[in-house]
Structure formats: structure tokens, C-alpha cells
N, CA, C and O atoms as CSV, one atom per row, in Angstrom:
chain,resi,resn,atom,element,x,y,z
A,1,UNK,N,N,96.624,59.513,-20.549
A,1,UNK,CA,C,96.773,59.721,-19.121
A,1,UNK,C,C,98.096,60.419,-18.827
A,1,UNK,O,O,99.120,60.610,-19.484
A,2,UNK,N,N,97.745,60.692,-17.746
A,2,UNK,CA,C,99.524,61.860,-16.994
A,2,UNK,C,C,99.980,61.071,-16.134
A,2,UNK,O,O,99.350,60.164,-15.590
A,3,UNK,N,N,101.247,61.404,-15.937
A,3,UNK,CA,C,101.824,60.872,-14.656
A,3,UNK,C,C,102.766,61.712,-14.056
A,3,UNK,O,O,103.611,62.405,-14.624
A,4,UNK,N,N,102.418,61.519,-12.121
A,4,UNK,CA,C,103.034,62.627,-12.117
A,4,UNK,C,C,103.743,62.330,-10.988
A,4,UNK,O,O,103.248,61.610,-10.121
A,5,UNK,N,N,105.505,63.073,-10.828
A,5,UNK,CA,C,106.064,63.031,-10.411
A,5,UNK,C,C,106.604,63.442,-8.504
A,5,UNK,O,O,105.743,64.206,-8.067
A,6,UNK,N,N,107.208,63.281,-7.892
A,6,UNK,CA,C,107.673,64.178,-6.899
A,6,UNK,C,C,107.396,65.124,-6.446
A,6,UNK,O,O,106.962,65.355,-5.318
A,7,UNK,N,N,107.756,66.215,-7.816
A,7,UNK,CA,C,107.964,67.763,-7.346
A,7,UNK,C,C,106.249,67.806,-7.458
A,7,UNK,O,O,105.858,68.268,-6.386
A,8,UNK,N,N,105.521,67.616,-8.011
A,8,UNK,CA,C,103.945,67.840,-8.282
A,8,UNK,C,C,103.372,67.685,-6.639
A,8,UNK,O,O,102.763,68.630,-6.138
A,9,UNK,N,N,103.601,66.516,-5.918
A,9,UNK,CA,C,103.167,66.744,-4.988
A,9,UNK,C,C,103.778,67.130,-3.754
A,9,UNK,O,O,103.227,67.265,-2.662
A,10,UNK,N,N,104.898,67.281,-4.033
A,10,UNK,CA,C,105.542,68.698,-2.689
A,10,UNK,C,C,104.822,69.939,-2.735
A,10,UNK,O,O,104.222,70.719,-1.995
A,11,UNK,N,N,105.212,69.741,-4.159
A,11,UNK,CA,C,104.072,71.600,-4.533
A,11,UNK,C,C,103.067,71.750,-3.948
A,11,UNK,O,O,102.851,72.677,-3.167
A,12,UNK,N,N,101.733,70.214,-4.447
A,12,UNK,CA,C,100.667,70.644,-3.561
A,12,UNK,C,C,100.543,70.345,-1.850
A,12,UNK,O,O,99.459,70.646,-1.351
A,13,UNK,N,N,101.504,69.822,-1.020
A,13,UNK,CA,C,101.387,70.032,0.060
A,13,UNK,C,C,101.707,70.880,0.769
A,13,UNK,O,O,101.175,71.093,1.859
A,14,UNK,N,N,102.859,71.677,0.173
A,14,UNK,CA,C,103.310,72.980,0.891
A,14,UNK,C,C,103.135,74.391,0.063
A,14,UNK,O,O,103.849,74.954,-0.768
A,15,UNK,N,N,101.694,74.753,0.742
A,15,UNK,CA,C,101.607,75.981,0.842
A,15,UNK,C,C,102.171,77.429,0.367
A,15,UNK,O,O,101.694,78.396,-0.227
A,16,UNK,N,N,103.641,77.027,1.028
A,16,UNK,CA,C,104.856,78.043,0.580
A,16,UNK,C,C,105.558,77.957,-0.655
A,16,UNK,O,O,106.359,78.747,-1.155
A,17,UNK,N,N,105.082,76.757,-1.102
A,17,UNK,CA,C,105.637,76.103,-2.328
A,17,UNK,C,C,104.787,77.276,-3.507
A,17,UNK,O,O,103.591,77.567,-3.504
A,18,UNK,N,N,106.420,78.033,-4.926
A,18,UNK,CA,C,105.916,78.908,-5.346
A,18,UNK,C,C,104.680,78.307,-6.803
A,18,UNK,O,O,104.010,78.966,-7.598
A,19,UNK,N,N,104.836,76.817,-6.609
A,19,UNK,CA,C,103.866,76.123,-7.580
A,19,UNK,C,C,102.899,75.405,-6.680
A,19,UNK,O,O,102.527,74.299,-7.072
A,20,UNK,N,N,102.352,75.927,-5.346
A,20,UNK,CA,C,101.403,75.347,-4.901
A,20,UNK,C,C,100.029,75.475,-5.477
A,20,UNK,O,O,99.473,74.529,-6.036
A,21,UNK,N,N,99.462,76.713,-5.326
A,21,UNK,CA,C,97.973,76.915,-6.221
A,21,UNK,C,C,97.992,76.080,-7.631
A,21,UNK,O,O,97.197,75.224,-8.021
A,22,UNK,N,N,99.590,76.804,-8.502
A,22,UNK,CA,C,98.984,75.681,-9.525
A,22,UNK,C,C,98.806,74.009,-9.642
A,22,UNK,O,O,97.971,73.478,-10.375
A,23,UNK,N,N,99.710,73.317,-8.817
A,23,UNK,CA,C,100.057,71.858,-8.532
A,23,UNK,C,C,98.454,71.802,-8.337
A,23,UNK,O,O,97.720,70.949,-8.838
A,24,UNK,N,N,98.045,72.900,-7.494
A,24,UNK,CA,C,96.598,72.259,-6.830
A,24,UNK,C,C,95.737,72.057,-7.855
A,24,UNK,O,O,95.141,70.984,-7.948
A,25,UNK,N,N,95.554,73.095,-8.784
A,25,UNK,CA,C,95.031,73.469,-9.836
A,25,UNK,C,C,94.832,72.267,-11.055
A,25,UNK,O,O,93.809,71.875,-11.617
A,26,UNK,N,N,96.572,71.776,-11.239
A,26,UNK,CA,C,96.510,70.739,-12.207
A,26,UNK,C,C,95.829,69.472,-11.779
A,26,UNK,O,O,95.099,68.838,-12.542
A,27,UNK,N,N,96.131,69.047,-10.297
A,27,UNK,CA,C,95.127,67.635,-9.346
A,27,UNK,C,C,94.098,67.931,-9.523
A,27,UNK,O,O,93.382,67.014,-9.926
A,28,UNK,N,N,93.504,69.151,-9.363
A,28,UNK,CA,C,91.670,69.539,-9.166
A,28,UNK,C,C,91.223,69.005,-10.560
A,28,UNK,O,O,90.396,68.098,-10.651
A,29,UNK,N,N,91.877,69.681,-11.797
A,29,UNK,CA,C,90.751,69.797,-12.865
A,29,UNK,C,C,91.604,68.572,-14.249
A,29,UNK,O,O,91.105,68.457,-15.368
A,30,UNK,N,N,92.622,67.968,-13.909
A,30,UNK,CA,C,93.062,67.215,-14.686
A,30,UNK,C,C,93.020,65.485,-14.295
A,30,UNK,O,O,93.605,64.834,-13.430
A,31,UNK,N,N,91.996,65.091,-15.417
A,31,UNK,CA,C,91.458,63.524,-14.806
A,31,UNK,C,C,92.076,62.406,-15.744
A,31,UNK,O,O,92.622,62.702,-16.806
A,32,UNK,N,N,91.967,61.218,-15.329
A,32,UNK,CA,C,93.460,60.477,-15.323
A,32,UNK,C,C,94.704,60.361,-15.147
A,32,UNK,O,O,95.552,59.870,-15.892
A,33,UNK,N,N,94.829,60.960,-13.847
A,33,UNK,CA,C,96.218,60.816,-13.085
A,33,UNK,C,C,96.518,59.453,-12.595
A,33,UNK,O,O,95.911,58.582,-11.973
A,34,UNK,N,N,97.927,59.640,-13.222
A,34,UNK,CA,C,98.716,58.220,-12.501
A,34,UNK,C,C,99.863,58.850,-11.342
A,34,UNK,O,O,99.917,60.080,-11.334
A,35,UNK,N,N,100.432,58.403,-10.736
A,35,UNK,CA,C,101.527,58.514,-9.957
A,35,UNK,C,C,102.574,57.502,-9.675
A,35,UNK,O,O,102.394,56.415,-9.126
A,36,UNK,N,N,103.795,58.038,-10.159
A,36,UNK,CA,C,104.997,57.100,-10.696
A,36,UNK,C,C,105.456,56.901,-9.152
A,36,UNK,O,O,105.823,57.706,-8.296
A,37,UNK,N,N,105.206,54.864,-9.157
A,37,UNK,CA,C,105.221,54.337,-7.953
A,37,UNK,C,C,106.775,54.684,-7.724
A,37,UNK,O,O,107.260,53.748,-7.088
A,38,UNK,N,N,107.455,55.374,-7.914
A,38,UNK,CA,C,108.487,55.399,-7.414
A,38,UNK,C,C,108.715,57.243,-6.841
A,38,UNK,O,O,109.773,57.732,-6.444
A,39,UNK,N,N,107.325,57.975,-6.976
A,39,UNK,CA,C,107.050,58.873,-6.137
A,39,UNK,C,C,107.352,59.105,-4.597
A,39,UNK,O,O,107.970,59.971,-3.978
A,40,UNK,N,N,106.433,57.603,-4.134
A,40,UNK,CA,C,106.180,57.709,-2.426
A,40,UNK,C,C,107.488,57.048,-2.621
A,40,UNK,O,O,107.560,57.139,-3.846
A,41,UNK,N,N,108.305,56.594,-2.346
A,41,UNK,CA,C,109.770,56.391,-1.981
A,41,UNK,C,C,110.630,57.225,-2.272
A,41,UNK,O,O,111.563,57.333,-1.477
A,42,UNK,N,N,110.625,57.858,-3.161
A,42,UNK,CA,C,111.317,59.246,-2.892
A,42,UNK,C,C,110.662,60.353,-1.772
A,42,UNK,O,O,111.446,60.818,-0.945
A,43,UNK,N,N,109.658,60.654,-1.747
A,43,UNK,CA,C,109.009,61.407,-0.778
A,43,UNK,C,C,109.441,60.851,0.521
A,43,UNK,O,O,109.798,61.722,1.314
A,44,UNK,N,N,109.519,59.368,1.049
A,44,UNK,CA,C,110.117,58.852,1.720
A,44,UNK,C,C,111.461,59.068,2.416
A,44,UNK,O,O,111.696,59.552,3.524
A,45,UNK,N,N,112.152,58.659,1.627
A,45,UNK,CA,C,113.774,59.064,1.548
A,45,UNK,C,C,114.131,61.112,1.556
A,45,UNK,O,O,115.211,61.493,2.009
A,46,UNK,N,N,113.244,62.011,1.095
A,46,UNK,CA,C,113.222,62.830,1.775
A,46,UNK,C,C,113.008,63.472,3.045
A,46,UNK,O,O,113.659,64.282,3.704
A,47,UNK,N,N,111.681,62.757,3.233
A,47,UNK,CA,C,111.281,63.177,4.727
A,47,UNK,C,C,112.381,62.208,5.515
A,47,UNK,O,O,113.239,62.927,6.028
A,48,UNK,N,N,112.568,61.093,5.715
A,48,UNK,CA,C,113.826,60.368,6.349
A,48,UNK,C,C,114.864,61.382,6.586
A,48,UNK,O,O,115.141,61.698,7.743
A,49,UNK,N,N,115.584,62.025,5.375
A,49,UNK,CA,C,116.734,62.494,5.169
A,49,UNK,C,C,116.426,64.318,6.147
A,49,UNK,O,O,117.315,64.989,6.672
A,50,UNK,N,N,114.971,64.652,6.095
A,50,UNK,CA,C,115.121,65.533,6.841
A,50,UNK,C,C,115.280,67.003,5.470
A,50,UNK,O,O,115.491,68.213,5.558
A,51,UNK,N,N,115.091,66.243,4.552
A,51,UNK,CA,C,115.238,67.779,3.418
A,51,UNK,C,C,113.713,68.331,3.334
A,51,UNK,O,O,113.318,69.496,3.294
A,52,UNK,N,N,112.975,67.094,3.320
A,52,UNK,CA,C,110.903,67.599,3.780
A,52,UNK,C,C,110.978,67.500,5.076
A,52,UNK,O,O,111.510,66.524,5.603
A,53,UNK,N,N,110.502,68.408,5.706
A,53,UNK,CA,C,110.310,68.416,7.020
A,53,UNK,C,C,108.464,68.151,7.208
A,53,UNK,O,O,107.802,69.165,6.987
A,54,UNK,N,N,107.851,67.173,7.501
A,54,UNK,CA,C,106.450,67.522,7.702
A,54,UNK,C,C,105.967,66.671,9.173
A,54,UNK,O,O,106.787,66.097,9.890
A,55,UNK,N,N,104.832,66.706,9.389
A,55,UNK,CA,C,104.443,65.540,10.871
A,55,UNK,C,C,104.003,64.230,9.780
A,55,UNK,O,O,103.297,64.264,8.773
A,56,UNK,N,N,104.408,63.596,10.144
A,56,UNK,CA,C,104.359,62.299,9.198
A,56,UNK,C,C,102.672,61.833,9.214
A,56,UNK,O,O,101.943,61.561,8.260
A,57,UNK,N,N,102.455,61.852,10.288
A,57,UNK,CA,C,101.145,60.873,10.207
A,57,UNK,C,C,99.840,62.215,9.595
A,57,UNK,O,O,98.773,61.869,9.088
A,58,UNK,N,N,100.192,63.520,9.769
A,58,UNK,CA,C,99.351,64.245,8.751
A,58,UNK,C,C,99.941,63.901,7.489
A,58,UNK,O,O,99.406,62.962,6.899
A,59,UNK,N,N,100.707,64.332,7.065
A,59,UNK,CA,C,101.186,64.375,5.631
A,59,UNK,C,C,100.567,62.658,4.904
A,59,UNK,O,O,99.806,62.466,3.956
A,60,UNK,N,N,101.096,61.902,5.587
A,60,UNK,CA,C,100.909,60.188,4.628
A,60,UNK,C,C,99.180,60.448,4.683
A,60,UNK,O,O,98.570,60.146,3.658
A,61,UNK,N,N,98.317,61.046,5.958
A,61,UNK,CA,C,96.772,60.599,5.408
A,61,UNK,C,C,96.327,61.440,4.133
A,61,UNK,O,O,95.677,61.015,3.177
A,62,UNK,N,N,96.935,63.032,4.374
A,62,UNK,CA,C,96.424,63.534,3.557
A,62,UNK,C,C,96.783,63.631,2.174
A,62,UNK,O,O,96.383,64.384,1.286
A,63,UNK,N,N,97.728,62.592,2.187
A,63,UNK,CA,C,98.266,62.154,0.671
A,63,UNK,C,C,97.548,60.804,0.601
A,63,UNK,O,O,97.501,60.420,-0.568
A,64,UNK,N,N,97.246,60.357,1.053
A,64,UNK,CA,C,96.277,59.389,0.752
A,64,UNK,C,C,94.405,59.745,0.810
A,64,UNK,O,O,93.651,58.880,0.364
A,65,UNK,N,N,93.976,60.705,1.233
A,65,UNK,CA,C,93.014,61.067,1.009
A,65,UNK,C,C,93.003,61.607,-0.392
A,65,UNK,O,O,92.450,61.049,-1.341
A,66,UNK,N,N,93.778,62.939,-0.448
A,66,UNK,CA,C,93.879,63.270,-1.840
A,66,UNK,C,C,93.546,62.444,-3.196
A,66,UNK,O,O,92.681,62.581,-4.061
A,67,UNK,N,N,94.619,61.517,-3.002
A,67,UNK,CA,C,94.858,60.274,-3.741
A,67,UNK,C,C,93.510,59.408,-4.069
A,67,UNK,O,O,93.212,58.903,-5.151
A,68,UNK,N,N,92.871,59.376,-3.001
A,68,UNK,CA,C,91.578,59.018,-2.972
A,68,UNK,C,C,90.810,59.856,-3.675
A,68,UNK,O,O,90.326,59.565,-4.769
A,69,UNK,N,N,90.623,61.164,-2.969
A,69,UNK,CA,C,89.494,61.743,-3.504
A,69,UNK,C,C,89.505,62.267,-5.271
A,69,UNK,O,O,88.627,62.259,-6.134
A,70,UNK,N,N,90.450,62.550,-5.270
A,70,UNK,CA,C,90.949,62.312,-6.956
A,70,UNK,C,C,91.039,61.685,-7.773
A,70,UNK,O,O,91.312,62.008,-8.929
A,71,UNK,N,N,90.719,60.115,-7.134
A,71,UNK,CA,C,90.735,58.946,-7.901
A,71,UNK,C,C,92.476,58.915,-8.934
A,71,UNK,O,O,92.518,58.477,-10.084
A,72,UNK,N,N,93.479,59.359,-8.338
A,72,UNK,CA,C,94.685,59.183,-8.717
A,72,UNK,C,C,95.204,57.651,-8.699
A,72,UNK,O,O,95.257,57.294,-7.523
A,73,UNK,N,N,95.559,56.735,-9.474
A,73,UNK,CA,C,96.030,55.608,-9.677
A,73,UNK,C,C,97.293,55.737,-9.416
A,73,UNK,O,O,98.050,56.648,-9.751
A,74,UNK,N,N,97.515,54.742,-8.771
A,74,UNK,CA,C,98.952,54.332,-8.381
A,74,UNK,C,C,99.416,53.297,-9.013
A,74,UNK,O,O,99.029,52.181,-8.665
A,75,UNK,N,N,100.395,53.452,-10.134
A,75,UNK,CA,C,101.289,52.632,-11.038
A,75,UNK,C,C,102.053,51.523,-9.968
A,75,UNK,O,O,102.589,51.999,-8.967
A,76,UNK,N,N,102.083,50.434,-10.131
A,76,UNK,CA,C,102.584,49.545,-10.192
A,76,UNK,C,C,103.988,49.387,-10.334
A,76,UNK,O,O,104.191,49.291,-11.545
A,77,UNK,N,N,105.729,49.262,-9.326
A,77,UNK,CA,C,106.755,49.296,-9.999
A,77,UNK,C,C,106.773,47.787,-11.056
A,77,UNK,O,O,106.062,46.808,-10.831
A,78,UNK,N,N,107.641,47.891,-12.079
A,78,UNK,CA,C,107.515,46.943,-12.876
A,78,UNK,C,C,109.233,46.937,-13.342
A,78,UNK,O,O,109.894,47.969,-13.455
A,79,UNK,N,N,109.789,45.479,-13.587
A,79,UNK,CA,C,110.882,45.181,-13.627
A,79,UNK,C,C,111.904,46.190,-14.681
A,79,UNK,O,O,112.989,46.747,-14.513
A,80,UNK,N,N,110.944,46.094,-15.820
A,80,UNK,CA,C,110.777,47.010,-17.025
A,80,UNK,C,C,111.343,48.397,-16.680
A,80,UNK,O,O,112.461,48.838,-16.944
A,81,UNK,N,N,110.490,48.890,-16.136
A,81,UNK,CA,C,110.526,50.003,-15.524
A,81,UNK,C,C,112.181,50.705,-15.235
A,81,UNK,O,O,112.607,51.765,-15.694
A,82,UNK,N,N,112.993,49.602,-14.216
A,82,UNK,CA,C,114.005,49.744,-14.037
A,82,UNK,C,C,115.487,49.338,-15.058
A,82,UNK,O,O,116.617,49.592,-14.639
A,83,UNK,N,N,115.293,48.823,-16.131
A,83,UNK,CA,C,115.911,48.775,-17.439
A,83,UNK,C,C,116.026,49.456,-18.377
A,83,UNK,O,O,116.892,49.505,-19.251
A,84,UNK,N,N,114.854,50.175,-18.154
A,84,UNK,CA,C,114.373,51.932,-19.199
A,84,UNK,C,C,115.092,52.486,-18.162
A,84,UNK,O,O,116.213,52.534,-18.668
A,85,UNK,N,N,115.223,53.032,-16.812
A,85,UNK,CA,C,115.755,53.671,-15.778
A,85,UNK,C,C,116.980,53.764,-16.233
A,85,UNK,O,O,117.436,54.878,-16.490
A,86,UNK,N,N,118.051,52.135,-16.491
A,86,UNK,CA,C,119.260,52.408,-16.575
A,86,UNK,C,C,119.720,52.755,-18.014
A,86,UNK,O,O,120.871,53.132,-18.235
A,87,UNK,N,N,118.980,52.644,-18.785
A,87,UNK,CA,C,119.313,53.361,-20.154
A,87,UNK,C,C,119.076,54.565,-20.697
A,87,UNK,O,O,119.532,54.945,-21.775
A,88,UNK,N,N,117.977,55.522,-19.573
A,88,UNK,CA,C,117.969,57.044,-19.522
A,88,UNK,C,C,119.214,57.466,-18.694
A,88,UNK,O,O,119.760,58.467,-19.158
A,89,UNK,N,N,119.785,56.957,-17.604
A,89,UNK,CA,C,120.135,57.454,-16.756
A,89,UNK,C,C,122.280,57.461,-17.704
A,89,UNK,O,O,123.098,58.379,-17.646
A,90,UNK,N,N,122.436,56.053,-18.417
A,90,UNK,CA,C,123.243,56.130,-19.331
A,90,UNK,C,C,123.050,57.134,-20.523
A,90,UNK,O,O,124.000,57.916,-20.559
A,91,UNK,N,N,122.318,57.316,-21.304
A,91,UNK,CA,C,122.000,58.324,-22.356
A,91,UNK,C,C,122.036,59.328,-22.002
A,91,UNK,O,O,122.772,60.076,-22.645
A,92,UNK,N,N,121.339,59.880,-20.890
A,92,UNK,CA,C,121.010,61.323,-20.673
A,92,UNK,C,C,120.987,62.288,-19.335
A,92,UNK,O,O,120.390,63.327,-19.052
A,93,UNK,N,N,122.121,61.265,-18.508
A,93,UNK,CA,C,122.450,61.427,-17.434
A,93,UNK,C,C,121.728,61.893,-15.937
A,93,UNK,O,O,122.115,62.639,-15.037
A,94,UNK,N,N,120.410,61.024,-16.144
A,94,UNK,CA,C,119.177,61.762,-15.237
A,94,UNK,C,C,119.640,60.894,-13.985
A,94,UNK,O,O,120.140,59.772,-14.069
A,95,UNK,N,N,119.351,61.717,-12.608
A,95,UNK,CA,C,118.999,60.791,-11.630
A,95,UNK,C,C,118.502,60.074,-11.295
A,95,UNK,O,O,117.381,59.971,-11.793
A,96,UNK,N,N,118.920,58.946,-10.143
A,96,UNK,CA,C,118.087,57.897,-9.895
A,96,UNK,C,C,116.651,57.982,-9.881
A,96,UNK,O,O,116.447,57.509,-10.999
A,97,UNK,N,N,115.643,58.211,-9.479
A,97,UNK,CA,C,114.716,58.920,-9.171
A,97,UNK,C,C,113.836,59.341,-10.574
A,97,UNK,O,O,112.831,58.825,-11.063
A,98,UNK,N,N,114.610,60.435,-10.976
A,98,UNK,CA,C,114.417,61.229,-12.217
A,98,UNK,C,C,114.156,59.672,-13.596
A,98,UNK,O,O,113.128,59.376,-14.205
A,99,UNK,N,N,114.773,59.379,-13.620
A,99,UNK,CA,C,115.194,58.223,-14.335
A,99,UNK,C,C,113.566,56.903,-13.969
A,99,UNK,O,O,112.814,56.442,-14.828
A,100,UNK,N,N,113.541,56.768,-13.169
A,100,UNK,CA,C,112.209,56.106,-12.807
A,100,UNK,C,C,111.244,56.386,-13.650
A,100,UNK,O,O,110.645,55.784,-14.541
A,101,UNK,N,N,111.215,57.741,-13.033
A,101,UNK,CA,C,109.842,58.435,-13.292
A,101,UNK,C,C,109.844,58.699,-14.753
A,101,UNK,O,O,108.718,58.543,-15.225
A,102,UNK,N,N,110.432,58.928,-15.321
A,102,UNK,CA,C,110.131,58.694,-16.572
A,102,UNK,C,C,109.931,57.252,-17.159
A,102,UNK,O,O,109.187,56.783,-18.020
A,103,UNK,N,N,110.812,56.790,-16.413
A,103,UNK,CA,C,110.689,55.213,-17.263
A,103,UNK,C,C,109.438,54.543,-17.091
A,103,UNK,O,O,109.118,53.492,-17.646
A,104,UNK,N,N,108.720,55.240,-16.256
A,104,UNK,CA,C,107.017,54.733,-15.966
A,104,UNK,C,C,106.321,55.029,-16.499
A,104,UNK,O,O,105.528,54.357,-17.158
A,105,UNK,N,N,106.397,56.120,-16.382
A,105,UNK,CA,C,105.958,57.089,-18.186
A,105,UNK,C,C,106.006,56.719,-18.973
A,105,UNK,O,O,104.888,56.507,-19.443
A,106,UNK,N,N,107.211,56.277,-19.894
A,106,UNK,CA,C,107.307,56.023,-21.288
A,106,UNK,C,C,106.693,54.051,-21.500
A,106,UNK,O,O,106.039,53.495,-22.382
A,107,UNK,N,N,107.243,53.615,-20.374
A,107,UNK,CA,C,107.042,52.183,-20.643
A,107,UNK,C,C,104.807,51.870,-20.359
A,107,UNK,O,O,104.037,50.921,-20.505
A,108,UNK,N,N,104.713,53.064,-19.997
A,108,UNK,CA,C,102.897,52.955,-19.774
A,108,UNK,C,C,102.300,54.191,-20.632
A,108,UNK,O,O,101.347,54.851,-20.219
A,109,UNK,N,N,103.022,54.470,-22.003
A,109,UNK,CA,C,102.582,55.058,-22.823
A,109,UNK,C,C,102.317,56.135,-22.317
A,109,UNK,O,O,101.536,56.555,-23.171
A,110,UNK,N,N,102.386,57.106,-21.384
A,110,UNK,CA,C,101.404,58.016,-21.012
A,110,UNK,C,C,102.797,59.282,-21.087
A,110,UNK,O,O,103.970,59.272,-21.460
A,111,UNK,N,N,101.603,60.540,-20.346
A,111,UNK,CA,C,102.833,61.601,-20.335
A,111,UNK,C,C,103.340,62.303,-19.272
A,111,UNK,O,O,102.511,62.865,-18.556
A,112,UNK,N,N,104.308,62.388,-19.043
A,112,UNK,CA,C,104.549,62.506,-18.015
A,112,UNK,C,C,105.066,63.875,-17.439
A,112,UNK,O,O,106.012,64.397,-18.028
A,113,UNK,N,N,104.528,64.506,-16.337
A,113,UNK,CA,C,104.060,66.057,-15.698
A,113,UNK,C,C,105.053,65.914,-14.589
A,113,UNK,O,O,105.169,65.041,-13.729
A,114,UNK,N,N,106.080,67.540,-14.955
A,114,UNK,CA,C,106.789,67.457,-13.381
A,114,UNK,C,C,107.150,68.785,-13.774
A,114,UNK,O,O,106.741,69.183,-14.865
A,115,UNK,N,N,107.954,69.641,-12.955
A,115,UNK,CA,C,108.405,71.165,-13.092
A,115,UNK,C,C,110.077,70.494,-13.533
A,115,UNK,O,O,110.745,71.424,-13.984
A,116,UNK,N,N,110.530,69.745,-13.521
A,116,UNK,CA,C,111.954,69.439,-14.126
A,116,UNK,C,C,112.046,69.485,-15.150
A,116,UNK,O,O,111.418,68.773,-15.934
A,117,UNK,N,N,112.829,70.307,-15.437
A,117,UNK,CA,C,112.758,70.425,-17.467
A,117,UNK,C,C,113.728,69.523,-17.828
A,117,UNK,O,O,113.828,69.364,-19.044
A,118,UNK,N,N,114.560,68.811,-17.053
A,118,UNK,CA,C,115.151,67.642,-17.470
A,118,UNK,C,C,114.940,66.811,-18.488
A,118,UNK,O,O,115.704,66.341,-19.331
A,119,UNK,N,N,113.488,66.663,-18.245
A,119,UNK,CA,C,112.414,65.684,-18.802
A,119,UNK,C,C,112.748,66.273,-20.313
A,119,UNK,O,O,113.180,65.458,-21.128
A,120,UNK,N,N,112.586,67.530,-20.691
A,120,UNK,CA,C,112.637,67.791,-21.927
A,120,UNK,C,C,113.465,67.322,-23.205
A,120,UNK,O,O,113.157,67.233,-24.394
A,121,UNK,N,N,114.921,66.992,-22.328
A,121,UNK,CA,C,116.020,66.501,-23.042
A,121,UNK,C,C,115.580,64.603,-23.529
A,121,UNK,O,O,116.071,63.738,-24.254
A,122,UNK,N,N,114.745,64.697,-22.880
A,122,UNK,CA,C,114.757,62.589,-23.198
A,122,UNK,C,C,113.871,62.617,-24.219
A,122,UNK,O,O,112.725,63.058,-24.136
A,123,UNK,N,N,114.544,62.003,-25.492
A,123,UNK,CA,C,113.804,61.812,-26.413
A,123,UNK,C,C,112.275,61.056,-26.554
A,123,UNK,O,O,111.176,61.322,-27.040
A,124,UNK,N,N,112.806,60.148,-25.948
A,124,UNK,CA,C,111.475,58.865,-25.876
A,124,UNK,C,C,110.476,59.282,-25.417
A,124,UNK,O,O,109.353,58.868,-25.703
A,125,UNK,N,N,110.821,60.447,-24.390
A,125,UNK,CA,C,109.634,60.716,-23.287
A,125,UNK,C,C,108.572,61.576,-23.571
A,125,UNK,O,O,108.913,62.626,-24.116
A,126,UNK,N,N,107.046,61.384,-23.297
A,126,UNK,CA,C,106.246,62.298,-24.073
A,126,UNK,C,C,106.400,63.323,-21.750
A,126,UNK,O,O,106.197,62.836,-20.638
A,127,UNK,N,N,106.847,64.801,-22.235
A,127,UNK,CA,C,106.659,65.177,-21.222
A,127,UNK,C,C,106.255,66.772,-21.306
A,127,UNK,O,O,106.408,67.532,-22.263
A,128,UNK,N,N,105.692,67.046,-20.007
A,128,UNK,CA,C,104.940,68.520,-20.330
A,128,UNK,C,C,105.265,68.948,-18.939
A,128,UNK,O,O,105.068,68.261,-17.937
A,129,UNK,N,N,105.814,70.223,-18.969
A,129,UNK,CA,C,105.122,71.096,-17.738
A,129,UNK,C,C,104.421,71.597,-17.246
A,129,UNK,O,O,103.866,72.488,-17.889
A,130,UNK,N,N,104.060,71.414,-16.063
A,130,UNK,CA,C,102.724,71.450,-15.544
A,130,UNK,C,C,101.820,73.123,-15.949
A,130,UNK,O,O,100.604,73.106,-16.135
A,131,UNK,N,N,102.425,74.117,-16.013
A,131,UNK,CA,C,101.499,75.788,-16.434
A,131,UNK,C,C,100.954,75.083,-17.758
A,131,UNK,O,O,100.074,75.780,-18.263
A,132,UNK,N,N,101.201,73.956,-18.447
A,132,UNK,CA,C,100.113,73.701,-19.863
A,132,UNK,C,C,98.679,73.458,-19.889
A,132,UNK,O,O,97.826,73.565,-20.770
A,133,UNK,N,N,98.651,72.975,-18.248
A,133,UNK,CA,C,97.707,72.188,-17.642
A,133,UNK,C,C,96.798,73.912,-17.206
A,133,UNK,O,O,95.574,73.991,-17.311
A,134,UNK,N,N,97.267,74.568,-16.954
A,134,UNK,CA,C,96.234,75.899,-15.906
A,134,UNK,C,C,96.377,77.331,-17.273
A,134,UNK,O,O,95.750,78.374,-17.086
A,135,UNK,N,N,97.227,77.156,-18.507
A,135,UNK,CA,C,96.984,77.597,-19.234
A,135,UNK,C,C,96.433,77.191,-20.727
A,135,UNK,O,O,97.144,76.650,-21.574
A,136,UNK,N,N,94.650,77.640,-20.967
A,136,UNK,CA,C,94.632,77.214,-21.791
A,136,UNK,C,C,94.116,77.361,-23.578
A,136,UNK,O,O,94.330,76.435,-24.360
């Protein structure tokens, strides 16, 4: 299974976004998606902060329709989770956030999909960028 981060679904909600078609591309035709519960709280804390600008009550349904109609699973935060967090974020200096999302990843075996090549540097982490997914 994949799991996928932040930037995956900014991409596919905005349009203007220069990885929108493909973001869309990788949701459409790639099955067993997870989404690292520490996604919607960052998406959160953006739109709050005013760096996503969207109308809230479109954006949350149609991320929850999506979510739906894709049959995308939503990971569970787990204590775990945040102990792998602080020992990427010591090792390999990832952000708060950044640091999650992998640690959901690695601690649920799976691999984990984002346009941050960050990801590349963490050993533990099985991670891919998303053009692997629309090229094949």
C-alpha cells in the first residue's frame, strides 16, 4: 500500500497546481491508498494560517467525497508514530509534519508518495515520487 502525503492533495485540489493532472492521475488509477492522519491537520493549519486559501465548506466535502469515492483509508495517529517522528526529525532534520508522515509510513510498512524529495534522504523509509506512478 501507499501513503500519501500533503503536497499530493493540494496538487489534486488546485487546478493551477503544476502536479495537478498528475496527483489526479496517481488517486484515479493507484489502489490502496492510505493517507497519513497527520495530512488533514496540516491542511488545517494551512488553510487557518491563510497560506491555502480555499471556501472551506467546498474544499472539506470534496475531500471527503474523493476520499470516499476512492475508497482512500485514513490511518489512524498512533503513539508510535510520534517517536519515529522524533528520531527522523533528530537524524535527518525533517519537519514537523514531514517527520509524521513518514513515520506512518515506515511504522505501517507501506510506501510512502509525496513530491518532497526529502523523503529520499531517510533511510528507513520505503519512498517514491509520485511521476513513478503515471510513468510506466
Amino acid at each position: 500500500m501507499v501513503v500519501i502525503e500533503t503536497d499530493v492533495l493540494i496538487a489534486c485540489a488546485s487546478e493551477t497546481d503544476r502536479h495537478h493532472d498528475e496527483s489526479v492521475a496517481l488517486i484515479r488509477n493507484t489502489r490502496n491508498i492510505k493517507l497519513s492522519p497527520y495530512a488533514l491537520v496540516e491542511l488545517d493549519l494551512l488553510i487557518s494560517s491563510r497560506v491555502l486559501v480555499v471556501k472551506i465548506s467546498d474544499f472539506y466535502n470534496a475531500l471527503s467525497d474523493m476520499v470516499e469515492y476512492y475508497d482512500i483509508k485514513l490511518l489512524a495517529p498512533h503513539p508510535l508514530h510520534f517517536l519515529k517522528a522524533f528520531k527522523l526529525r533528530e537524524k535527518y532534520g525533517l519537519t514537523f509534519f514531514d517527520s509524521l508522515h513518514a513515520a506512518s509510513a515506515i511504522c505501517e510498512n507501506d510506501i510512502l508518495v509525496s513530491y518532497d524529495k526529502i523523503y529520499a534522504t531517510v533511510d528507513e523509509l520505503d519512498y517514491r515520487h509520485p511521476t513513478i506512478f503515471n510513468n510506466p
